[in-house]
N, C-alpha and C positions, 0 to 999 in steps of 0.2 A: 739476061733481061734485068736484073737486081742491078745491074750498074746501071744500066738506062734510067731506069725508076727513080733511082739515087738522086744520077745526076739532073733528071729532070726535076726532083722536088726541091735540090738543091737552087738550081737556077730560076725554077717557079718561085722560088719565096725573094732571090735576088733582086731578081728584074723585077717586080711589080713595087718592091720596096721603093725602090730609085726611082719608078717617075711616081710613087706618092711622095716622096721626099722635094723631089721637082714641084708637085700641084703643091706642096705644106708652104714651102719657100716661095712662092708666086702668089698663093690665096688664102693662105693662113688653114688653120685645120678647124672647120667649121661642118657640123654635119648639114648644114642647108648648102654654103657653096659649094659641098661634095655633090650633093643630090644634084645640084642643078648644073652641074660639069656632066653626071654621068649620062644626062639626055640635054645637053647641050642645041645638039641638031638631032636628025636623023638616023645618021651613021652612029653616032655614040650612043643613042638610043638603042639603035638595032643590037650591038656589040652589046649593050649592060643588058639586056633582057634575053638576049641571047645566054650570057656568065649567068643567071638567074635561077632560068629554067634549067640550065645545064647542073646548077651547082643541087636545085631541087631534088634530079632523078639520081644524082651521084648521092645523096643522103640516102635516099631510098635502095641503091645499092650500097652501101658501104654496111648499113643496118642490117641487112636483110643476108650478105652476103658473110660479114664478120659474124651475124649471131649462130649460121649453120655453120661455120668451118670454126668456132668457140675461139672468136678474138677480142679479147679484151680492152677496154677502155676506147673504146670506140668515140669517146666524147671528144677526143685530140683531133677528130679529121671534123668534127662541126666546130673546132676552135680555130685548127687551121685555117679554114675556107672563107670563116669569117674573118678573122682577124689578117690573113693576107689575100686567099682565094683558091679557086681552083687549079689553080695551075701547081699549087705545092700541097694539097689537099688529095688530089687523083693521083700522082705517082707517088706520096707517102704511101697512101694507104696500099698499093700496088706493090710496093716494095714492101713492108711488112705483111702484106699476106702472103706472099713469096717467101719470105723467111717463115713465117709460120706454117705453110703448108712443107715448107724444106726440113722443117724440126719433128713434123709429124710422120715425113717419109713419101708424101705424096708427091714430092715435086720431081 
């Protein structure tokens, strides 16, 4: 599963790069034209509030989960999440608690 993890945070942080590199190169990098991309219509509404609340409860575990299994610097997956998103945020932290719990003997 540590290869899974990997390569999904690897590709989580890829692909979201490329179509914000697409939206920068078509609308310039503007925190309003973001906002008003990310509920555009409906469907992109449903989708970003969906990533939201999702990215919310993954705080709430990432917190809660790294402070009882004693993992450090926890501040890297609310840098990740923000600065790219969930998708390389949830298999980071996945793959390093996996190593951490491998280092402890529990895995």
């Amino acid at each position: 599963m540590r290869t899974v993890y990997l390569l999904g945070a690897i590709v989580g942080a890829v692909v979201p790069l490329v179509f914000l590199g697409l939206f920068v190169a078509e609308s310039g990098l503007t925190l309003t034209s973001f906002a008003r991309a990310l509920y555009a219509n409906h469907a992109a509404g449903m989708f970003s509030t969906d990533l939201l609340i999702s990215s919310f409860v993954f705080w709430v575990f990432f917190f809660r989960e790294g402070a009882a299994r004693g993992m450090s610097h926890l501040w890297v997956y609310v840098a990740c999440n923000l600065a790219i998103g969930l998708s390389l945020a949830l298999p980071l932290f996945l793959y390093v608690r996996k190593q951490h719990l491998r280092g402890q003997g529990s895995d």
